[in-house]
C-alpha positions in Angstrom: -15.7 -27.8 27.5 -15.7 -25.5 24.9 -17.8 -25.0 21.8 -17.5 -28.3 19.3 -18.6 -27.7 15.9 -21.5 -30.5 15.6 -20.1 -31.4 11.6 -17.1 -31.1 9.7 -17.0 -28.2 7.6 -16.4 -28.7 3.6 -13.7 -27.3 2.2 -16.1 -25.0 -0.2 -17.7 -23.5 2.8 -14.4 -23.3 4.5 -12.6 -21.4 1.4 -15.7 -19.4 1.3 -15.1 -18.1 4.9 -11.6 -17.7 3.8 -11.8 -15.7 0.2 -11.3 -12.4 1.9 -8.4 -12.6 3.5 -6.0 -12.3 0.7 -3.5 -9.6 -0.1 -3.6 -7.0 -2.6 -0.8 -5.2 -4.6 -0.7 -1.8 -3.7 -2.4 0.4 -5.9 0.6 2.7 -7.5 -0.2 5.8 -9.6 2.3 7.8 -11.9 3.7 11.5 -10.1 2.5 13.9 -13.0 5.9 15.7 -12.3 8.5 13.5 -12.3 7.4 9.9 -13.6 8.1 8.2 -10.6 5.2 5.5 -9.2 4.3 6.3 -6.0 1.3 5.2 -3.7 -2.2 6.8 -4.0 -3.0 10.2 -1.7 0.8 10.5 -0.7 3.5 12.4 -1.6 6.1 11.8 -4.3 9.0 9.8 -2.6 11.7 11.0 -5.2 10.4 14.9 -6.1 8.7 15.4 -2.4 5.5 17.0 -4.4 1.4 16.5 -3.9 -1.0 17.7 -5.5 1.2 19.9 -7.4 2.8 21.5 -4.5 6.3 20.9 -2.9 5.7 19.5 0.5 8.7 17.7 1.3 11.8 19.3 1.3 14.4 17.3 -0.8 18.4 16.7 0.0 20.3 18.4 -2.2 24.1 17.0 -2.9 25.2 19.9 -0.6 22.9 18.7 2.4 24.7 15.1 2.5 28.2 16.2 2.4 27.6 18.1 5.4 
């Protein structure tokens, strides 16, 4: 048999267990160059820049035809 709890637990020291296991909203943060809100420590999705430096190379209109 396994472990039985010997009383019921109340439902303020069950949501207590339980208050950390919500979710959060990312934390977004404005690209200095282009505007565009982007996540925290990453690159810029739509300019391909951190940190002030391109480090993703973007598709040009050229690129896609091809």
């Amino acid at each position: 048999m396994g472990a039985v709890p010997k009383r019921k637990v109340s439902r303020h020291r069950r949501g207590n267990r339980r208050r950390w296991q919500f979710l959060t909203a990312p934390q977004l943060t404005k690209c200095p160059d282009c505007g565009e809100l982007t996540l925290a420590h990453r690159a810029c999705n739509q300019c391909g820049k951190y940190n002030g430096r391109q480090v993703v190379a973007q598709k040009t209109v050229d690129d896609e035809e091809e």
